[in-house]
Every structure is written in C-alpha cells, then in structure tokens.
C-alpha positions as CSV (number, residue, x, y, z in Angstrom):
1,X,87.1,68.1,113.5
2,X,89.2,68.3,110.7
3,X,87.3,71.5,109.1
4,X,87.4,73.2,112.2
5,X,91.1,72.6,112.7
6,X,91.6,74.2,108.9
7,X,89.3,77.0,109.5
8,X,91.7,77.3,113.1
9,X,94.7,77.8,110.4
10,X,93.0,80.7,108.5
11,X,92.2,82.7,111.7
12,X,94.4,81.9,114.4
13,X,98.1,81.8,112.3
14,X,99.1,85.5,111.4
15,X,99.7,85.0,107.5
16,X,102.5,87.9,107.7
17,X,104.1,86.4,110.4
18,X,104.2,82.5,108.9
19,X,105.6,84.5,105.3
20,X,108.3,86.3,106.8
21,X,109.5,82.9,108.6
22,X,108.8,80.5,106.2
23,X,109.4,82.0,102.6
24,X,111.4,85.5,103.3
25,X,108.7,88.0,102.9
26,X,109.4,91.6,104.0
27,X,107.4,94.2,104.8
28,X,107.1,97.3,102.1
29,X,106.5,99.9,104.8
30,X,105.9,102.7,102.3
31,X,103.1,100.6,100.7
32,X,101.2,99.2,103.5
33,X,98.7,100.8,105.8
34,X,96.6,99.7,108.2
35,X,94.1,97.5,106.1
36,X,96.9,95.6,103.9
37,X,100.5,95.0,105.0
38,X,102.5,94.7,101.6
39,X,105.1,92.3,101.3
40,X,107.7,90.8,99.1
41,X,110.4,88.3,98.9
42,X,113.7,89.1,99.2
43,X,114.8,88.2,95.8
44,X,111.8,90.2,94.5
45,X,110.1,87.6,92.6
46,X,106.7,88.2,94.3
47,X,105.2,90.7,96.2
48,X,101.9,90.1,97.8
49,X,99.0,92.0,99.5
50,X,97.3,91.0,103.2
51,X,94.7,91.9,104.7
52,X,92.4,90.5,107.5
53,X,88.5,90.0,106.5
54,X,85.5,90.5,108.0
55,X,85.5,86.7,109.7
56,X,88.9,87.4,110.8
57,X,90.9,84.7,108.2
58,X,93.7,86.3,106.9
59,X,94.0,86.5,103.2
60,X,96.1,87.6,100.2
61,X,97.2,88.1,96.8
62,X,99.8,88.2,94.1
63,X,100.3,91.6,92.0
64,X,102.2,89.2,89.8
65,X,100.0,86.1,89.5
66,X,95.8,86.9,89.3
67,X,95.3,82.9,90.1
68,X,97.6,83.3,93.2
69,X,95.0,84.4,96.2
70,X,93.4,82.8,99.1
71,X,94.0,81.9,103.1
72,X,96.8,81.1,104.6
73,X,96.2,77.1,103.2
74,X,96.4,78.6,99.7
75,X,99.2,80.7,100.3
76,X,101.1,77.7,101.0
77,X,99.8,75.2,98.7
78,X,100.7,77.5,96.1
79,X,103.9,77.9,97.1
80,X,104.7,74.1,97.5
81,X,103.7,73.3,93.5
82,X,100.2,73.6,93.6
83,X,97.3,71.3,94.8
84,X,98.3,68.8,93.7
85,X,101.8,68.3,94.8
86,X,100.6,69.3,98.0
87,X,97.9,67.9,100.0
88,X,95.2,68.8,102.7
89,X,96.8,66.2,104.7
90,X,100.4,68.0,104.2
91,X,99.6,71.5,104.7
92,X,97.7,69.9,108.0
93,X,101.2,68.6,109.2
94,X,102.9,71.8,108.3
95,X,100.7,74.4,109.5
96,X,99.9,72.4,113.1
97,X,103.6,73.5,114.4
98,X,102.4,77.1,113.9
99,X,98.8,76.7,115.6
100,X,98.6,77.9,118.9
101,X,102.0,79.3,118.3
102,X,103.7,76.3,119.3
103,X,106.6,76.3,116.7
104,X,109.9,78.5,118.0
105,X,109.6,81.6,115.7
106,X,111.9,84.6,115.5
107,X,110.9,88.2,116.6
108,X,109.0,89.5,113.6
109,X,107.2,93.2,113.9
110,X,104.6,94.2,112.4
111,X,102.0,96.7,112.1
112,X,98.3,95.7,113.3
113,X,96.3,94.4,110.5
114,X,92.5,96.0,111.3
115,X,90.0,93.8,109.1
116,X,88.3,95.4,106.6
117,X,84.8,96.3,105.5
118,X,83.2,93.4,103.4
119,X,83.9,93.3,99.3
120,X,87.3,95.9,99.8
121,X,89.6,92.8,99.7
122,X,88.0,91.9,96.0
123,X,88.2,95.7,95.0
124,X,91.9,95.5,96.3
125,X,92.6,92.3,94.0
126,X,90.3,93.9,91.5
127,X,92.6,97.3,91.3
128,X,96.2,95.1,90.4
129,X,94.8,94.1,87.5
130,X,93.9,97.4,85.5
131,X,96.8,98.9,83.9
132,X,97.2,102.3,82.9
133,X,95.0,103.8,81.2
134,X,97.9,105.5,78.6
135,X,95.2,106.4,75.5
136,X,91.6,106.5,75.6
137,X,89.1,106.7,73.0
138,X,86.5,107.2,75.3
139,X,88.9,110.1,76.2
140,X,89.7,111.3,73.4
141,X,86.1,112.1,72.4
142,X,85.7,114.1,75.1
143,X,88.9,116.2,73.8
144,X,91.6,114.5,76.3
145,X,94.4,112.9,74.6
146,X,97.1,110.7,75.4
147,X,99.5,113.7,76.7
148,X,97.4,114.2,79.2
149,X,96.9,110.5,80.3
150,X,100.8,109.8,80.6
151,X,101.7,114.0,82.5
152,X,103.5,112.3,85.6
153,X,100.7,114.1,87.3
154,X,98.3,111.3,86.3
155,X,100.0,108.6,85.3
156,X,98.7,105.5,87.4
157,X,95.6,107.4,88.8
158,X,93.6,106.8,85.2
159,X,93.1,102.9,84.9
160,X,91.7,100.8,82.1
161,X,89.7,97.8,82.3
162,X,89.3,94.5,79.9
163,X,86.3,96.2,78.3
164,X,87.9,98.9,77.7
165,X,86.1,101.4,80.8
166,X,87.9,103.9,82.0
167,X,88.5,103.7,85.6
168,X,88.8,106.1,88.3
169,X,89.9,104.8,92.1
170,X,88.3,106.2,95.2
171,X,90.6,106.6,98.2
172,X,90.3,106.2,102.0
173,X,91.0,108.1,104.7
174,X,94.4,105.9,104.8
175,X,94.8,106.4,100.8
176,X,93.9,102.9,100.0
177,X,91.8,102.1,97.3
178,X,87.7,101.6,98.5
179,X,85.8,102.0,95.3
180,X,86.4,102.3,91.6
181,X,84.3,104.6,89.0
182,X,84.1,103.4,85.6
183,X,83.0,105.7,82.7
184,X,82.3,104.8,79.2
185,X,80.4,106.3,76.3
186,X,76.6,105.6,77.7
187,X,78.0,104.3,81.2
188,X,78.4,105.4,84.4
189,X,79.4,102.7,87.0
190,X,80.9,101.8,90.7
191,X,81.9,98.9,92.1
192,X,79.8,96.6,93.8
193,X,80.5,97.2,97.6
194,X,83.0,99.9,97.1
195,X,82.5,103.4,98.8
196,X,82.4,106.4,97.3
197,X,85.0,108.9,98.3
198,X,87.2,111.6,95.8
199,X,89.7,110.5,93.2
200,X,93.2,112.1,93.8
201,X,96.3,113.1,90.6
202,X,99.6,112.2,92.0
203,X,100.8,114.3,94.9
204,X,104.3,115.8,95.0
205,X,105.8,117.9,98.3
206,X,105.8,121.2,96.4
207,X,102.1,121.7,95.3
208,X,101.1,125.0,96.1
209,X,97.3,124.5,94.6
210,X,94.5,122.1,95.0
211,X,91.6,122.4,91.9
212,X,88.6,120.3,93.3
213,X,85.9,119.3,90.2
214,X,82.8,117.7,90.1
215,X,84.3,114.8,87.8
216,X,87.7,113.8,87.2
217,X,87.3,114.7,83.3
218,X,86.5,117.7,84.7
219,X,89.7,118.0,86.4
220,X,91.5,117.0,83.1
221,X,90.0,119.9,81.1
222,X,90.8,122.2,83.7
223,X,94.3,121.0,83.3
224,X,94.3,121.5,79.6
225,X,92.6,124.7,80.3
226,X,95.0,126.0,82.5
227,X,96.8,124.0,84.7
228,X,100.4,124.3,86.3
229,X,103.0,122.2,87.1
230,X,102.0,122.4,90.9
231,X,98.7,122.0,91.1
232,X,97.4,118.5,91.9
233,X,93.5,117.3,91.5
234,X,90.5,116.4,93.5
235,X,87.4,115.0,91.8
236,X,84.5,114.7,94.5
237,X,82.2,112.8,91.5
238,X,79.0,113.7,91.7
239,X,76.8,113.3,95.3
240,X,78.9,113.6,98.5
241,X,79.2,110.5,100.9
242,X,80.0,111.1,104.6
243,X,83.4,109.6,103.4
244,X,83.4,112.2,100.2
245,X,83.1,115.1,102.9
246,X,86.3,113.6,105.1
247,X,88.6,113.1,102.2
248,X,88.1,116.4,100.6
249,X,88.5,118.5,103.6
250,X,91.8,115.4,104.8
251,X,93.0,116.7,101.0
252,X,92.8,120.5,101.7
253,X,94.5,120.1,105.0
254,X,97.4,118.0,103.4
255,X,98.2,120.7,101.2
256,X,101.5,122.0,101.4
257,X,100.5,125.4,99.4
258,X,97.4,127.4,100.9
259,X,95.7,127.8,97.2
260,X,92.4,126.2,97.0
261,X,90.7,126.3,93.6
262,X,87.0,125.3,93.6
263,X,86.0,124.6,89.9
264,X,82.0,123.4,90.3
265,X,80.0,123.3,87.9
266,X,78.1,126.1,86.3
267,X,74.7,125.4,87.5
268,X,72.3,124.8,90.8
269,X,74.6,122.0,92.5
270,X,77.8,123.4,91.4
271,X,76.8,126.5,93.7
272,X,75.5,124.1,96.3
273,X,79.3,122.2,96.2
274,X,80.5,126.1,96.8
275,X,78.9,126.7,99.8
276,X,79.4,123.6,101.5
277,X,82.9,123.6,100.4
278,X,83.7,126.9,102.1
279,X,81.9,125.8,105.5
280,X,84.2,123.0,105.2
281,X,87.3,125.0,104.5
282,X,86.6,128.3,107.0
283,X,88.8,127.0,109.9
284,X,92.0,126.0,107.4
285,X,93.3,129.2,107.0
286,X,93.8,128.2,103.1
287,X,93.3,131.2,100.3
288,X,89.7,129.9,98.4
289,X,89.1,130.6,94.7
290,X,85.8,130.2,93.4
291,X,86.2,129.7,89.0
292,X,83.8,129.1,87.4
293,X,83.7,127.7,83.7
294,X,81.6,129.7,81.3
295,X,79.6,126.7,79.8
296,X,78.1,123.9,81.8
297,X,81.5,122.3,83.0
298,X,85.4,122.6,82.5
299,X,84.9,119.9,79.7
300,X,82.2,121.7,78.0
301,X,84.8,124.5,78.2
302,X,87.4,122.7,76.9
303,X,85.7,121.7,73.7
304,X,83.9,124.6,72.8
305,X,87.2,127.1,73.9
306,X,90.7,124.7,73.2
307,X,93.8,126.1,75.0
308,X,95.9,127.8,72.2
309,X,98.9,126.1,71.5
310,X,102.0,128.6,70.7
C-alpha cells in the first residue's frame, strides 16, 4: 500500500503546480515548450527543468546542482535538507494534502506538459552539463579556431564534454534539444536514444540567408570561407531522418530573408542532398543557391584555400 501511495505522489500531483505553491517557482515562459516547463525561484537561486515521462511521473532537474533530480519525492526531500533530515514517512504526511487535490491551492496556469519520448529526459539533464565549447583542439586541427567558436553566431550551439568531445545538439520541431553528436579525432558518436535531427547557429530577426551543410564543421568553414553577419547555419549531418527532413524544411520556412544557400558536398550524396533539398523547397517561394566547394567539402576547402586576411 505504501509503494503504491508513493508511486500515487509521482503521477497524480502536478510537480509545477506543488513548486509554484510550495517553494515560489515561476514559470520562464521564453524557455519552456511543450516537453519541459522551465522554472525558477523568485530570488533566482535555482532554476529547474520538468517534464513528464513516459509512465506519466513527473520529473526534474537543477541547471545549478547535477545531484539535484528525481520525482516529485526528490524534489522535495532535497529541498527539506536532504534524506536524511527528511523522511519517507514525512514527505508521506506532506505530500497526502496534495493527493487527490485535496489541499486548498491557489489558481496556478500553466501550459500542458505532453510526456516525452523515452531517454530525452537524460539527454535534457545530459545537455546542462556541457559548457561551451570556447577552443578546441579537435577544432583547431581541422583549421577552426577559437574566433570562430566564441562569433555570437555560435556561441552556446558548440558544446564540450568531460573527455573533451566536441558536441553538437539536435533540435525538435519545438527547438528542444533530442540528440547530441559528438566528434573527436577517430570518433563519430550520438546519444544513446536521442534522434537525429539538424544542428542550428544562433538565430537573430534579421537573417536574410540560410547556408545548409552536410556537417556542422562544414558550416564553420563555410563561415571562414565566406560568411556574413546575417547568415545563420543548418548542418543536416550525414543521413536524413524523417525528423532531419521536417526541421530543415521548419528552418527554411522560418527564415525571415528568402536566400537559401545549399553548400553539399562535392560528390554523389552531396548531389543527391541537392535534389531532395529543392523538392523540399519548390513551394517556399525562397531564392535557392546551389555552391559548391571545389574539393571534397567546405573544410577540405578551407584548409587547402584559407580566407585571406587584409
């Protein structure tokens, strides 16, 4: 009885409602979406994600504390000194006024929390702790160097791992992280249960151009190469996913310029990515440019032509 009454508590009492009552949480409306609700107290000293799993318990996690995650019962041992100072048998009594909605609670709003696809909540947790990837060895072998890295075009969308990987998020349809690419010298990886999608630079209102690349060093050389300061990126990396093929044409259509670069690679697939990029782009009414790099890729291109410096 008593197992079922906690596993009651993880699924039955809303975890954004019980924080906004209980401990001040607000909701950051510009961060949240419809698979996390982001929250933070009012004094700023935490800030949390939520989201709803596959088995319906609500769950979250601290940007600020990696050992602060868990249900609802977490959530609020954690927040009453630990496991220690607080017991099963406590967070029992406390969280029984809230089951069945039986405690009086003020009006709180928020928007519905759709649960998501199993292992996104660990590549959400997973994402807070990479930091920026700022300089790169990895990089800079490949003849992109640290100016590149922090241009407020990609800073925050070129992460770093503890082993040193560098790390490229995916994005939804909703622009929440589903999948992160990590490259290395003699590595290529993806997270376990993430899905493939495109990586995306930082957007801004006035971009008049869109470069889609194979690879997101790809986009990076193209920069170098011959970039502006409104174009933004794409990176479709490698085989298309039916999610791939929503994003890219989601990213075309959210373009508030009409220039489309494609930049493919110079060989078999790179004209395949050309032709089913222009079926996907013939109703948009967008102005398509096909470039094409002279050597295999825009990195190849980058190495064996630098951009002359003045």
């Amino acid at each position: 009885m008593t197992d079922q009454q906690l596993e009651s508590f993880k699924t039955d009492i809303p975890l954004p409602d019980y924080a906004a009552q209980e401990f001040d949480y607000q909701i950051d409306q510009r961060e949240s979406y419809r698979h996390q609700l982001v929250m933070r107290t009012a004094d700023k000293s935490d800030k949390i994600g939520i989201a709803r799993m596959p088995n319906n318990h609500w769950c979250y996690y601290s940007f600020y504390n990696l050992d602060d995650h868990g249900t609802i019962i977490d959530f609020l041992q954690n927040r009453r000194g630990g496991k220690l100072s607080f017991t099963l048998a406590q967070v029992r009594q406390e969280l029984a006024q809230w089951s069945g909605y039986s405690k009086p609670k003020a009006v709180f709003q928020h928007p519905e929390v759709k649960p998501i696809a199993k292992g996104r909540f660990a590549i959400m947790k997973e994402f807070q702790t990479l930091k920026n990837a700022t300089e790169s060895e990895y990089l800079q072998s490949r003849a992109i160097g640290k100016e590149v890295l922090r241009h407020p075009r990609f800073l925050g969308q070129i992460k770093v791992d503890s082993r040193h990987n560098v790390v490229f998020p995916h994005y939804d349809l909703d622009d929440a992280v589903c999948g992160l690419e990590r490259k290395n010298w003699n590595f290529n990886g993806f997270t376990k249960g993430g899905r493939k999608s495109v990586w995306v630079s930082n957007r801004y209102e006035g971009d008049q151009t869109l470069v889609i690349c194979e690879s997101v060093i790809d986009c990076l050389s193209f920069h170098l190469l011959y970039g502006d300061d409104w174009a933004r990126y794409v990176a479709t990396s490698g085989q298309w996913s039916p999610l791939t093929v929503q994003a890219f044409k989601q990213e075309c259509q959210n373009l508030p310029g009409s220039h489309i670069i494609l930049g493919f690679d110079n060989d078999a697939q790179g004209k395949h990515y050309v032709t089913e990029s222009m079926k996907l782009l013939a109703d948009l009414g967008k102005c398509v440019v096909i470039r094409t790099p002279i050597w295999k890729d825009w990195n190849e291109e980058l190495k064996n032509h630098p951009p002359v410096e003045f």
